[in-house]
Structure formats: C-alpha cells, structure tokens
C-alpha positions in Angstrom: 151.5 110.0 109.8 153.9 112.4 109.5 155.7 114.8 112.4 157.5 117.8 111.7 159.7 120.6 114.0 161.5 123.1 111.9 162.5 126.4 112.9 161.7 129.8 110.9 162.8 132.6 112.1 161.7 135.8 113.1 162.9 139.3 112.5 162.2 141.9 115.7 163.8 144.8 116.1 166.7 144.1 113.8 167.6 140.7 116.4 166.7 137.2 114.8 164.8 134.8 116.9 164.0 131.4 116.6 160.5 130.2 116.5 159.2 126.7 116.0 156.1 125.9 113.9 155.5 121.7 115.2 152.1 120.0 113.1 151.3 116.6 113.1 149.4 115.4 109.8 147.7 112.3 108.5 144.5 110.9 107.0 141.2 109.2 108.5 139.9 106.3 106.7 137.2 108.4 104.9 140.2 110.7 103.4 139.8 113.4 105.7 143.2 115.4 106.5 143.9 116.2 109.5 146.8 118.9 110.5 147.2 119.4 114.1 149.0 122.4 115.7 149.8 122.4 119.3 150.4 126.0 121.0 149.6 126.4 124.6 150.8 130.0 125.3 147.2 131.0 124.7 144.1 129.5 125.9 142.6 129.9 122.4 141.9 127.2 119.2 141.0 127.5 115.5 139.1 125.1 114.1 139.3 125.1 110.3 138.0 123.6 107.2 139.2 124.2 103.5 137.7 122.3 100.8 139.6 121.7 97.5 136.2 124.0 95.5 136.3 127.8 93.9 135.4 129.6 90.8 137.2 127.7 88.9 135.2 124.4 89.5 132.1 126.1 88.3 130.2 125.4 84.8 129.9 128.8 83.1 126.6 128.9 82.6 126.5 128.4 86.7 128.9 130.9 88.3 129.4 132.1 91.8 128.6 128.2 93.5 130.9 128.0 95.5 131.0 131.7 96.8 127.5 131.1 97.2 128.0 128.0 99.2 130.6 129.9 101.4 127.2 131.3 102.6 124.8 128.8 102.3 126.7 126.5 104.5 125.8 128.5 107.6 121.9 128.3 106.9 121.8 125.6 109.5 122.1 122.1 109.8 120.6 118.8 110.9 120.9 119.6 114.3 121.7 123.4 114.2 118.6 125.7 113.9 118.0 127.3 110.9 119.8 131.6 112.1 121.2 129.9 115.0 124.9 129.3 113.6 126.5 132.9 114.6 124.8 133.2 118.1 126.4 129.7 119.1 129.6 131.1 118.0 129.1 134.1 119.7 127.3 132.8 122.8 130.5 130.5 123.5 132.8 133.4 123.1 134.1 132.7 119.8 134.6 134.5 116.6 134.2 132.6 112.4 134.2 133.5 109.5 134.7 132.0 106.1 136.0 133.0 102.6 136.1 131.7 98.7 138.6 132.2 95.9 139.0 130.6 92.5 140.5 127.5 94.2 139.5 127.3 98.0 136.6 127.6 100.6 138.0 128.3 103.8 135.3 128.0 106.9 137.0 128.7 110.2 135.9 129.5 114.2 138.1 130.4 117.0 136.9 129.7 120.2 138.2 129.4 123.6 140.0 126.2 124.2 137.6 124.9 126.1 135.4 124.7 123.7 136.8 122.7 121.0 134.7 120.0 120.9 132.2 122.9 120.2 134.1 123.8 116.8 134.5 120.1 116.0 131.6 119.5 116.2 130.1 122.6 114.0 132.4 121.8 111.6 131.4 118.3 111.2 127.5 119.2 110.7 128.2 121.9 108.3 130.1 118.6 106.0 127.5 115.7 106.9 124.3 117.4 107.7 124.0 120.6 106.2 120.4 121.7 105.5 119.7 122.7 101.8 116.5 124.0 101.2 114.8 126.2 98.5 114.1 128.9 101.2 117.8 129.1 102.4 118.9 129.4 98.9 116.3 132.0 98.2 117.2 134.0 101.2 121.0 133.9 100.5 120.6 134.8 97.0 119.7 137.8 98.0 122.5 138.3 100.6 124.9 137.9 97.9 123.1 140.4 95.3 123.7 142.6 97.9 127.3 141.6 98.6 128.1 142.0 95.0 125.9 145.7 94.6 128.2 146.6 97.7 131.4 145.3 96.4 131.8 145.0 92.7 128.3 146.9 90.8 128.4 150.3 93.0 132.1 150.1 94.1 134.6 152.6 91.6 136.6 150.4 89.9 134.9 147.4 91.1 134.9 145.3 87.9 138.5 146.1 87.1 139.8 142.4 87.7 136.4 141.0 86.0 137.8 142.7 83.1 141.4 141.6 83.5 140.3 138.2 83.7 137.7 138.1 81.0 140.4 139.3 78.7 143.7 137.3 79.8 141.6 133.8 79.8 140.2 132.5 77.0 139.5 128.7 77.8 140.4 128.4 81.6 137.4 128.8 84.3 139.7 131.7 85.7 138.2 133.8 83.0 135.0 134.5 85.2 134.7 136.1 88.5 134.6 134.4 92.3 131.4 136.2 93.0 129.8 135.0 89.8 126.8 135.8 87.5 123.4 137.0 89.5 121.4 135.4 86.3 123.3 131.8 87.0 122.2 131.6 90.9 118.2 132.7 89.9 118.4 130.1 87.1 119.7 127.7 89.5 118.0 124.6 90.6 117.3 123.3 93.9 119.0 119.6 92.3 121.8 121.4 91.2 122.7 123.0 94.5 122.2 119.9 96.1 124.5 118.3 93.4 127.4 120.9 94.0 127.6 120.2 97.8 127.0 116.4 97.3 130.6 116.4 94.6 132.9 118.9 96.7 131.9 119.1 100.5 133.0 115.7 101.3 136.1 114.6 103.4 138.2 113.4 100.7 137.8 117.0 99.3 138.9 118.4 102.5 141.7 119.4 105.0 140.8 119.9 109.0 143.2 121.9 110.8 142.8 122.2 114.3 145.9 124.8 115.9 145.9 126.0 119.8 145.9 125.1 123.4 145.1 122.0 122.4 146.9 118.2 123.3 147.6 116.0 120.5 146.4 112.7 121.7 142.8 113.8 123.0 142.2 115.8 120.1 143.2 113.0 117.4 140.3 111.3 119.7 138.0 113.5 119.0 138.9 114.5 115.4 137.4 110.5 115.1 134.5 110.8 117.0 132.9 113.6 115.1 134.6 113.3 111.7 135.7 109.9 111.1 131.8 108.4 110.2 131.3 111.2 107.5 131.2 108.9 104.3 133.4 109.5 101.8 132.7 111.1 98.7 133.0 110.0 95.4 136.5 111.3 93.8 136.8 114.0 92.1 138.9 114.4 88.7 139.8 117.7 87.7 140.1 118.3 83.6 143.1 120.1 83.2 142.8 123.2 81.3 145.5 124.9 79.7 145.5 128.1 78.1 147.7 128.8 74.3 150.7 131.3 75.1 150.2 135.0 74.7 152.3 135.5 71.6 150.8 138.8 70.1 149.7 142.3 72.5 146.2 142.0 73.3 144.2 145.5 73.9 140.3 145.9 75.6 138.6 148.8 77.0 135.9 148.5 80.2 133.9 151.1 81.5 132.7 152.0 84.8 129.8 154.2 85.5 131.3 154.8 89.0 134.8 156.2 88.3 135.9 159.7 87.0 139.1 159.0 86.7 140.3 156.3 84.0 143.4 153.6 84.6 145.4 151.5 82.9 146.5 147.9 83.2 149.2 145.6 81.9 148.2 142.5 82.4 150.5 139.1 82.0 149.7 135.2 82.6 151.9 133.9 85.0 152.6 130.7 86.1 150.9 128.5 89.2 152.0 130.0 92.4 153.7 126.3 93.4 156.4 127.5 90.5 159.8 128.9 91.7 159.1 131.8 88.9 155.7 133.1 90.7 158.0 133.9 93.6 160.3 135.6 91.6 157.3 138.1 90.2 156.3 138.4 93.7 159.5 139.6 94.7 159.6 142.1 91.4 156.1 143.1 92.6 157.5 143.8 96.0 160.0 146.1 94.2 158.4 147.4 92.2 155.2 149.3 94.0 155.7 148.0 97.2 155.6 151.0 99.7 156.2 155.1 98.9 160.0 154.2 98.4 159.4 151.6 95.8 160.4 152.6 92.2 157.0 153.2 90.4 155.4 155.2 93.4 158.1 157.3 93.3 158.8 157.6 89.9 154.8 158.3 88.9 153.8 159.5 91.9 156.2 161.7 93.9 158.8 162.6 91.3 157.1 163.0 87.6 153.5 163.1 89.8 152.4 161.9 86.4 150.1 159.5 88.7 147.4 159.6 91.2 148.4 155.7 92.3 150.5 153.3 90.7 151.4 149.6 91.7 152.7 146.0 90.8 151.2 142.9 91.8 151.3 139.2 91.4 148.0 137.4 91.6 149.5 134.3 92.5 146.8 130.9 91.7 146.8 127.3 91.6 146.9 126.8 87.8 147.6 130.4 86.8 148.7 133.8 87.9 148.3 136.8 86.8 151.0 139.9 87.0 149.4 143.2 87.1 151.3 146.7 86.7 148.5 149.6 86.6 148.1 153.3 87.2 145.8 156.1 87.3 147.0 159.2 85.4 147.4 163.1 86.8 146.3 166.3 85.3 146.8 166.4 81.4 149.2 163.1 81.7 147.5 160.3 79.4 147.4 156.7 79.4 149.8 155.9 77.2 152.1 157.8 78.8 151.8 155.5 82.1 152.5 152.5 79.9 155.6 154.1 78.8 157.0 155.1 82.4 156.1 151.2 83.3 157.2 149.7 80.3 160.7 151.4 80.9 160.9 150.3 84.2 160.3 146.7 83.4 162.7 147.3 81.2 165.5 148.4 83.9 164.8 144.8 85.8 165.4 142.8 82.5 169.1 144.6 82.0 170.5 145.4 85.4 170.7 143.2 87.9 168.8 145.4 90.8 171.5 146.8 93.5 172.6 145.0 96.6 170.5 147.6 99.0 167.4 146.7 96.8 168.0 143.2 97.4 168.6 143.0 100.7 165.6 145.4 101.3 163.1 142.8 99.5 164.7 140.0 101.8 164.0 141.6 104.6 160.3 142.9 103.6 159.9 138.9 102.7 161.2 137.6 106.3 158.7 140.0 108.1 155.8 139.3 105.9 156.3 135.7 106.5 156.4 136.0 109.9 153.3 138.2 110.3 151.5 135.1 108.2 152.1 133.3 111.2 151.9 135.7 114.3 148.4 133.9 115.3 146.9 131.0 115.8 144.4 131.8 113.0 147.0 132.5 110.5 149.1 129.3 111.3 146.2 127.7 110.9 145.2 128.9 107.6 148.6 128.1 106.3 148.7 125.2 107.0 145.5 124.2 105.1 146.3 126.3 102.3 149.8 124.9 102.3 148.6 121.1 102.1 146.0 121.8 99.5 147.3 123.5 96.9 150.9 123.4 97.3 151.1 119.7 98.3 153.6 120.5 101.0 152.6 121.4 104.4 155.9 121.8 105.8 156.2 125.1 103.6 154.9 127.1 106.9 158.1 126.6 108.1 160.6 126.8 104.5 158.9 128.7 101.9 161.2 132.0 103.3 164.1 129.5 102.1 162.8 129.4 98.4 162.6 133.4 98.9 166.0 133.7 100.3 167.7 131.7 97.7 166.1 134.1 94.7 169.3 135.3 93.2 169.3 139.0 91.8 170.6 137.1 88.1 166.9 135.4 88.6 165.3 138.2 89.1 167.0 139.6 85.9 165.9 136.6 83.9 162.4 136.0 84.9 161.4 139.7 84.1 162.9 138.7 80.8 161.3 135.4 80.6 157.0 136.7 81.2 157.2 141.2 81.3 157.1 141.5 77.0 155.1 143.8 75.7 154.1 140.7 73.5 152.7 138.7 75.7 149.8 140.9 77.8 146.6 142.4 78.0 146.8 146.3 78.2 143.2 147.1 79.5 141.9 150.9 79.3 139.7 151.4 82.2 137.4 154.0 81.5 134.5 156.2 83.3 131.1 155.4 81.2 130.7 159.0 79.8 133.8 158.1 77.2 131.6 154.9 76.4 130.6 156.5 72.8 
C-alpha cells in the first residue's frame, strides 16, 4: 500500500495557494485497484470505475464494443431490474454517467455521502453480475444508431476525425472510430458480447476510485465486502502495435453531405501522451490556437480574416497521438492558402525560441487548467483513475504541472522541429459532397 501528500498549487486571483491532493492506493487479492481520496469539506462522494478497454481493443471487423458496452452495462443486473439503474441513482439523490475513448471506459455516480455503500455496491453488480441478454443488446443497438445519426452521420463536420484517423493509421486499431461500425454491432453475436465483457470487465482490468466525505478505514472495509469476492479474470496481453514513420507527405479528401463550407487539416502522429514530447505539443497547441489572442486566430481570423475558425490541438493517447492544425477558409481565400499561413507559423516555433511573455502566458494557462482538473470531487476522482491506468503513476494529480513547468522555451523550439515537417503528415481536404465529382 502506498500513501501520498503532496501539495500543488493553485492560482486565484494572481495569489498562489497551497492545496493538498492525499490518496491511498493498493490492490485486493483479486487485482482490483483501489485509490481512495478523503475530502470532507463536502458531504458528497464519487464512486468510479475505469476499465483498462476502448476502440483500440476491438477486432476490426467488430467495432464500437466497448462504446457499446459503456451502454450496455446499465441494462441491469443480477439484482438490479432491467430500466431501473438511473431511477436508483436519481431516487438516492445522485447523479452518473459514464464515457469511452480508444483506451478507457469510465463508469462513475456521485451520490450523497451517505450513500456510498449504495455506489459500491452498483458498481460491483455492473462487474460481477451484469445481465447480458439478446434483448438488451437489441435495444441498445439502437440507442447507439441514434447516438451516432445525432453525433457523427447528421452532425457538419462529424466524420472529420474518422477521416484523420483512417488516413494517419495504417496498422494500429486507432485507425477506426470509438463509436464504431453500425454493420459490426448487427453482425454481432450474442457469444461474442458475452465474450468481450467476460476478457475486459474483470477486476484485474480495473481501477476503483472512491473520493469524498468518506473515512479511510470503513471504506477499505467495505471496498472488501462488495468487491473483494469478484473472481479474477484471466490476464490480458496486449500485442503491441507499432505504426512505420511518416517519411513522405500523405494527401486524402472526405466529403460531407452536411457542410457548405470546406476545411483543411494537417495532421501528424505524435507520440504516447506518457512522453515528455506530447507535453511539449500540448503546450505549442496552447500557443498556437489557444484563445482569440493566440497566434493563428489572430493571424487567420482577426488580421488577414483569411479564416472562419482556425486551431491547434494535440490529441494526446496511450500508444499514439495525433497533432492536428486545421482551418476553415473566408470568401475567395482557398485551402492551400491556409496551409501556407500554418505552415509558416510552424515554421516561426522551429527558429525562434517564442518570447518570455509567451512563455510565461502558457505557464500560467497550464497552472489554471490543472487546477480546474481538480476543483471537484468528480474530477479528482477521474484523475486519479486515469492517472493509474494509463500513465502508471497516480501521484501525477499532484506533479504533472512540474513536467509542464520545467518545458524550456529551447524544447519547445526543438520538438516543433523534431514531429511539425511537412514530410511527415496527412493534409486532409474536407469537403461539402456537391464537389464529390
């Protein structure tokens, strides 16, 4: 078992307070990892689970599991009703919710601290007693057509990352969308669902986090009583998959039936977000298109007004990122004449070291995003899972600003240098349908 108290700080006002973030962590026998956060300046608690399962874990002729699994998991369980899962939450005066990306499932409630044993206990059933049946999975099937006709099929520019992704990957599972394939779910079997929940909703694939007005010693008691008889799963092993360098410009077009307007992307493969280097490219994100003051927005946009909306960002994963500069031309302005305007401003950051101002400015925008992470109980608490899984290192809720703050401007200089070449992206034209000839 491991205790840590470490201080990060918090910018208000332009005064810097301390704040302590205190977890206790360790395994049950059945690998379960427990994180426990004790803060009793609100009668609230969050009860969380994030299992080590996304996209990426997926075969590709069977997408969109595990986002369909963040909804199939509250059809009801053993000993929770078929429909009844939301008005217990709701009925107890709590809140949940739950969400998927390529490399996580995150299920979470927040109830009144009285009720903890309440979430514990919800949690637990969802991982030892979930009901899957061919009439749950029917019904959600359709909830997630509809989520994906709402989001991504009727939504302008909806498929604009499908496209990136498609394009950027060639061999890794990151090449196909969190949502997935509508033809993979109906061609699904009931075996197979049963299959994917049986592999990767088992302890040893999980991390419980349990943050609030709670005390440490009656809730490690509990955390046994309703977890610790959950029978381990078998382990998983995870084929590394690792993509050939981008030596040569790659170029794709999309369409969209929903758009008017076309855009452009520069897409680059970064590294895995545990790398010092992703931080960098967040931090030349940040610069970048972070804000109306930042330099593309009002270089494109207020200045030239060559654009309607321009912007940097870094797509940080657990094998791979992606770095994404786009925009969405003006009047007669063309898309090659975005590229340009971005290309030269990459170019700036791999010559010049950015000013002083600029760098104190990202420090700052850095120290007050962190914070806001953290300002509640839910975000602490999703953290600190997410911190454990993927990055191996819980304690980063409390010194990840560190690794920020120690980002020299020279690093800045040399990782634009290192992944921003016009030799090594995707530029994707994204295009209304009518120009689809």
């Amino acid at each position: 078992m491991k205790t840590y108290t470490t201080a990060i700080f918090l910018l208000v006002a332009g005064l810097t307070m301390a704040q302590s973030v205190s977890f206790e962590e360790y395994d049950l026998s059945n690998g379960l990892h427990v994180i426990l956060h004790q803060d009793n300046n609100a009668p609230v608690v969050t009860t969380s689970v994030m299992y080590h399962v996304g996209a990426k874990d997926e075969q590709p002729n069977r997408t969109g599991f595990a986002h369909f699994f963040e909804h199939l998991l509250f059809e009801g369980t053993k000993n929770i009703e078929n429909g009844a899962w939301f008005s217990i939450v709701t009925e107890n005066g709590g809140t949940n919710n739950a969400n998927t990306t390529d490399d996580r499932t995150y299920y979470y409630e927040v109830f009144p601290s009285n009720n903890l044993a309440l979430g514990l206990w919800m949690e637990s059933e969802r991982m030892l007693h979930p009901i899957i049946e061919q009439d749950g999975v029917d019904t959600q099937n359709e909830v997630v057509k509809e989520e994906k006709r709402l989001r991504v099929d009727n939504r302008p520019y909806g498929k604009f990352l499908e496209n990136v992704k498609k394009h950027l990957f060639v061999k890794h599972p990151y090449r196909w969308t969190t949502i997935g394939e509508m033809e993979h779910l109906d061609a699904a079997t009931l075996d197979e669902f049963l299959a994917f929940n049986k592999k990767f909703y088992v302890p040893n694939n999980a991390v419980l986090v349990v943050a609030g007005d709670i005390d440490i010693n009656t809730t490690k008691k509990m955390v046994e009583d309703y977890f610790g008889s959950i029978p381990r799963g078998a382990d998983i092993v995870r084929k590394k998959v690792t993509e050939d360098p981008i030596t040569e410009p790659l170029s794709a077009k999309a369409y969209d039936s929903n758009i008017q307007i076309p855009a452009v992307v520069a897409a680059y493969r970064t590294p895995s977000f545990k790398d010092r280097d992703s931080r960098v490219l967040d931090m030349i994100s940040t610069y970048l298109s972070d804000g109306p003051s930042s330099k593309l927005y009002k270089k494109l946009v207020d200045e030239k007004k060559m654009a309607l909306q321009t912007g940097a960002f870094n797509i940080s994963q657990e094998d791979y990122s992606m770095y994404v500069v786009f925009g969405l031309p003006q009047g007669e302005f063309q898309l090659t004449d975005l590229v340009t305007e971005m290309d030269e401003e990459v170019a700036k950051l791999q010559k010049e070291l950015i000013s002083e101002r600029d760098y104190q400015k990202l420090l700052n925008k850095f120290e007050n995003g962190f914070v806001s992470a953290n300002a509640s109980i839910e975000g602490v608490a999703n953290s600190l899972a997410r911190y454990h899984m993927l990055y191996g290192d819980t304690n980063l809720i409390n010194n990840e600003i560190d690794i920020y703050r120690s980002i020299t401007r020279e690093e800045i200089r040399d990782v634009a240098n290192k992944y921003l070449n016009s030799n090594q992206r995707l530029v994707l034209e994204y295009l209304p349908e009518s120009e689809n000839n």
